[in-house]
C-alpha positions in Angstrom: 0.0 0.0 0.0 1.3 3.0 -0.5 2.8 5.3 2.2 1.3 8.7 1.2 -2.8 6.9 1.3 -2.3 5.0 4.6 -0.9 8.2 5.7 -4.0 9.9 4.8 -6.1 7.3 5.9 -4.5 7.7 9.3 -5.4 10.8 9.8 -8.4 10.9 9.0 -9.1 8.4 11.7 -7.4 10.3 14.3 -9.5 13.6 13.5 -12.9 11.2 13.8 -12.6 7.7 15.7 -9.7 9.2 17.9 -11.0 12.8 17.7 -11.8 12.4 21.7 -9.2 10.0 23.3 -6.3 11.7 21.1 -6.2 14.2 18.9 -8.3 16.5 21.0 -6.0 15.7 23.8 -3.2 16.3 21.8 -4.2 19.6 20.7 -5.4 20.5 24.3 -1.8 19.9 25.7 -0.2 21.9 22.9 -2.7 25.1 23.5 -2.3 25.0 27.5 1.1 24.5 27.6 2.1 26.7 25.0 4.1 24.3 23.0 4.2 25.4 19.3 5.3 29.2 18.5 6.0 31.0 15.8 9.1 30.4 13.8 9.9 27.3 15.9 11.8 24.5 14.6 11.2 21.3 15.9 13.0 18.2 16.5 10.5 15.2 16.7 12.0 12.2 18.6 11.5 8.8 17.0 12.4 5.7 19.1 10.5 2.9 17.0 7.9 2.7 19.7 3.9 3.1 19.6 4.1 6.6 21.3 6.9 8.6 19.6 5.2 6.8 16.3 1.8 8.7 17.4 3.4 11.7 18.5 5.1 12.2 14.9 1.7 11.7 13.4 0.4 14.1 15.4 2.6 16.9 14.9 2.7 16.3 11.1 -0.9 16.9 11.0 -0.4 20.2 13.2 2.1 21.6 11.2 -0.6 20.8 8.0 -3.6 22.7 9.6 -2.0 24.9 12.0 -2.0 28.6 11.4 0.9 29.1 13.3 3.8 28.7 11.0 6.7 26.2 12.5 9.0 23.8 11.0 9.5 19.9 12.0 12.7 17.6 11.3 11.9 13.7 12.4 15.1 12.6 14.4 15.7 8.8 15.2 18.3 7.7 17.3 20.0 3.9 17.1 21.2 3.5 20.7 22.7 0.0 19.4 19.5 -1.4 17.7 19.9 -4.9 16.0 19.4 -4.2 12.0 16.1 -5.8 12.3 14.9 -3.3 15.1 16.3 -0.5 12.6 14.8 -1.7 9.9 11.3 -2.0 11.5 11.8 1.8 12.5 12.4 3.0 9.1 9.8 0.9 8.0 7.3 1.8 11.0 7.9 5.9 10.0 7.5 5.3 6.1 3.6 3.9 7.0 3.1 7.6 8.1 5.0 9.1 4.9 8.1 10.2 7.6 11.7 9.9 6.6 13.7 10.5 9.8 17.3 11.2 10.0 18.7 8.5 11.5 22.0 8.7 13.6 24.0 6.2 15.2 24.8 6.4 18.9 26.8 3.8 21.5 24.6 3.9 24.6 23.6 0.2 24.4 27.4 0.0 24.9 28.1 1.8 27.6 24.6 0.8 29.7 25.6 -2.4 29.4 29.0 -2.0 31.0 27.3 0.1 33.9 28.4 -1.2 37.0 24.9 0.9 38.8 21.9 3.4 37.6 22.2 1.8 34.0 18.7 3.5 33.4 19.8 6.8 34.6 22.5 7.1 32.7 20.6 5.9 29.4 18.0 8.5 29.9 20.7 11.2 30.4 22.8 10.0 27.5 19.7 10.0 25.2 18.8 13.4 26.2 22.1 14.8 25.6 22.8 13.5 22.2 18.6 14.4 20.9 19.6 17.9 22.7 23.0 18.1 20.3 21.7 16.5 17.4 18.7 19.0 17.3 21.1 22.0 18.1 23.1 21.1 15.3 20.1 20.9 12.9 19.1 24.3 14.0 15.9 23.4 16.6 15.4 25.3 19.5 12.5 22.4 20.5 13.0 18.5 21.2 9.7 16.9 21.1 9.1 13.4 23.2 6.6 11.2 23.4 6.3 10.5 26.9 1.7 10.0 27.6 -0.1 11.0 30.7 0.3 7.1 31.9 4.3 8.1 31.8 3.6 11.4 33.8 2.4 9.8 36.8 4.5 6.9 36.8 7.4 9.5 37.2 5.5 10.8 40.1 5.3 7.6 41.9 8.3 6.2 41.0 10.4 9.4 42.1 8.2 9.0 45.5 8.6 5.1 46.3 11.9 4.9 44.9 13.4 8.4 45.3 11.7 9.4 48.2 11.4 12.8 46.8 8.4 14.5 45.4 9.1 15.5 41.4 6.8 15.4 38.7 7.4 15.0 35.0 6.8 18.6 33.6 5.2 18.9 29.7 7.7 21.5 29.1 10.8 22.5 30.4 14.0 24.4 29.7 17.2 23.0 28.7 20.5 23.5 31.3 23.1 23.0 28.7 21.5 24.3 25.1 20.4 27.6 25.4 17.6 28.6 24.0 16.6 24.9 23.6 13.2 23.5 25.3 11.9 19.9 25.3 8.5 19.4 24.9 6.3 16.3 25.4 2.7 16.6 23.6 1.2 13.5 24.7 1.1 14.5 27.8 -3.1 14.6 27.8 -3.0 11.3 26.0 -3.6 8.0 27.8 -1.2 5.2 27.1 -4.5 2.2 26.3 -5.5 4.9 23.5 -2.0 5.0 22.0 -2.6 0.9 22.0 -5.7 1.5 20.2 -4.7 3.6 18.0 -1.7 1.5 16.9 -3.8 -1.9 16.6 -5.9 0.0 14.3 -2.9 0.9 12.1 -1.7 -2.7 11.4 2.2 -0.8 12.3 4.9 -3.1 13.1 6.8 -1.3 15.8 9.7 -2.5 18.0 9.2 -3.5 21.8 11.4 -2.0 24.1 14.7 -3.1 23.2 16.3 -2.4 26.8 18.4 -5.8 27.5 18.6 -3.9 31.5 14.6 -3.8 31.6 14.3 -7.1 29.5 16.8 -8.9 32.1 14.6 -7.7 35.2 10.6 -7.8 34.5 10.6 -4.7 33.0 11.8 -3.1 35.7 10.4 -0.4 38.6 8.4 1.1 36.0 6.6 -1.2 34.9 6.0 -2.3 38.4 4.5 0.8 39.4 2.2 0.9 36.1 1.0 -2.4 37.2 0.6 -0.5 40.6 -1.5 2.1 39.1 -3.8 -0.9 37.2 -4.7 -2.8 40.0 -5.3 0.7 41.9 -7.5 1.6 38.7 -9.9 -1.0 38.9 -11.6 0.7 42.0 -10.3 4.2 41.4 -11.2 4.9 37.6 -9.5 8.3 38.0 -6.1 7.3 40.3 -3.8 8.6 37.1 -5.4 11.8 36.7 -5.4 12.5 40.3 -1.9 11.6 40.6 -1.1 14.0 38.0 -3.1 16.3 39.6 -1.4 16.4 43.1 1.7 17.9 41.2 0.0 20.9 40.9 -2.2 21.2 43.9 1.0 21.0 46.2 0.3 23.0 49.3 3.4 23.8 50.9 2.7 24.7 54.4 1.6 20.9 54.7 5.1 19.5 53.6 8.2 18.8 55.9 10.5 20.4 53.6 10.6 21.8 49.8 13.4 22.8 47.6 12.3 26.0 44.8 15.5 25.3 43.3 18.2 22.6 43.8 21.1 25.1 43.7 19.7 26.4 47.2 19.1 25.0 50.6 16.3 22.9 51.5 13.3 24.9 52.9 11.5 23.3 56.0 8.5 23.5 57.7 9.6 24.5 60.8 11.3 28.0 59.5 7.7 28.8 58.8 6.7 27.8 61.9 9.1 29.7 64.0 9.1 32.3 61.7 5.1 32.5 62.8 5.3 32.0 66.3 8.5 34.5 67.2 9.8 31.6 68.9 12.1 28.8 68.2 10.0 26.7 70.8 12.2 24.9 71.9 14.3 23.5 69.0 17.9 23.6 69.5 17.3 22.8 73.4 16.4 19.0 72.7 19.7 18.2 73.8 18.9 19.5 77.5 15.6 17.1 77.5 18.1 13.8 78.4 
């Protein structure tokens, strides 16, 4: 079949049988976030996978009908794919009429050899080289795939396993590109409709090709989503509330928060003494034994 009808065929289904589980998400997440300007250029992140497949789709369908004018190059990085898996991403993106520039990268490599935090140190070293491969292209915007199922897995998992409280923001700045943001515009979009959507495609896409998360059951994330789907069965809404405590965070109720990691750690009892005129006590525990 080719490319350029499938293509059009897709989109056509996003716009009516996935008008309300995607594309109006998609759009909604764009518009509140302020995603897409003006003369932006934009580096859209393809990693073989269902989501960054979607989220392509989706942004070559907003560049088509958008009024704003912006420009879009399809990236796809080879972190040490086999040349099946590579060949199945080519092969996944030319379904949707998408050429990406591929580039070859040694992650796989170095993860492997990892002694600890091999999934840290992928996710960092994936970031930096989308961040300079973009740069170099001209884009001051990478755009991820990451879906509102991935938002509040971040949340828990940074809680459970990094007993801290950080959320996974839908834009943010760069620290070492200036000028460059990353942007993730499936971030209203629910994971079982990117499943949907791909089963109704008939697209061949590559599993996660992580030998760390393959070699452990998928790993804390996927230990937490199951988490969330047993938690979902009796609490329809657990993800959106999750999401949602990110940004109804009342500080006066928390032992401690940081406003940026370059300063000191803010607790609740500066507030406290701060209200009173009195330290109360603390610093005299010592004379209590």
């Amino acid at each position: 079949m080719d490319g350029r009808i499938l293509s059009d065929q897709l989109e056509h289904e996003l716009t009516t049988r996935f008008r309300k589980s995607i594309w109006s998400p998609f759009l909604s997440a764009v518009h509140q976030y302020g995603m897409v300007s003006p003369g932006d250029r934009i580096a859209v992140c393809m990693s073989g996978g269902k989501d960054s497949l979607l989220m392509a789709k989706c942004m070559l369908m907003l560049k088509k009908y958008s009024k704003v004018p912006f420009d879009l190059v399809f990236l796809s990085m080879d972190p040490g794919y086999s040349p099946e898996n590579n060949a199945r991403v080519i092969q996944a993106a030319g379904r949707l009429n998408i050429s990406p520039e591929v580039f070859r990268t040694d992650i796989y490599a170095i993860v492997d050899a990892a002694a600890s935090s091999p999934c840290h140190i992928c996710a960092a070293m994936r970031r930096g080289h989308l961040y300079k491969e973009a740069s170099v292209r001209g884009c001051n915007k990478i755009a991820l795939g990451h879906h509102r199922d991935d938002a509040a897995e971040t949340i828990l998992l940074s809680i459970l396993y990094g007993g801290q409280f950080r959320a996974m923001l839908p834009r943010l700045k760069s620290e070492n590109y200036e000028g460059m943001q990353l942007i993730r515009p499936l971030y209203h979009v629910r994971e079982k409709a990117v499943i949907n959507w791909l089963r109704s495609t008939g697209i061949q896409t590559i599993t996660c090709a992580c030998r760390v998360t393959k070699n452990n059951d998928g790993g804390k994330r996927a230990r937490v989503k199951t988490l969330i789907a047993q938690l979902e069965k009796e609490l329809p809404n657990v993800t959106d509330n999750i999401i949602a405590s990110s940004s109804r965070v009342d500080l006066s109720s928390l032992l401690g928060y940081i406003m940026d990691e370059r300063e000191c750690e803010r607790t609740f009892m500066e507030a406290f003494t701060a209200c009173t005129g009195t330290s109360d006590g603390i610093g005299q525990v010592d004379r209590l034994f």
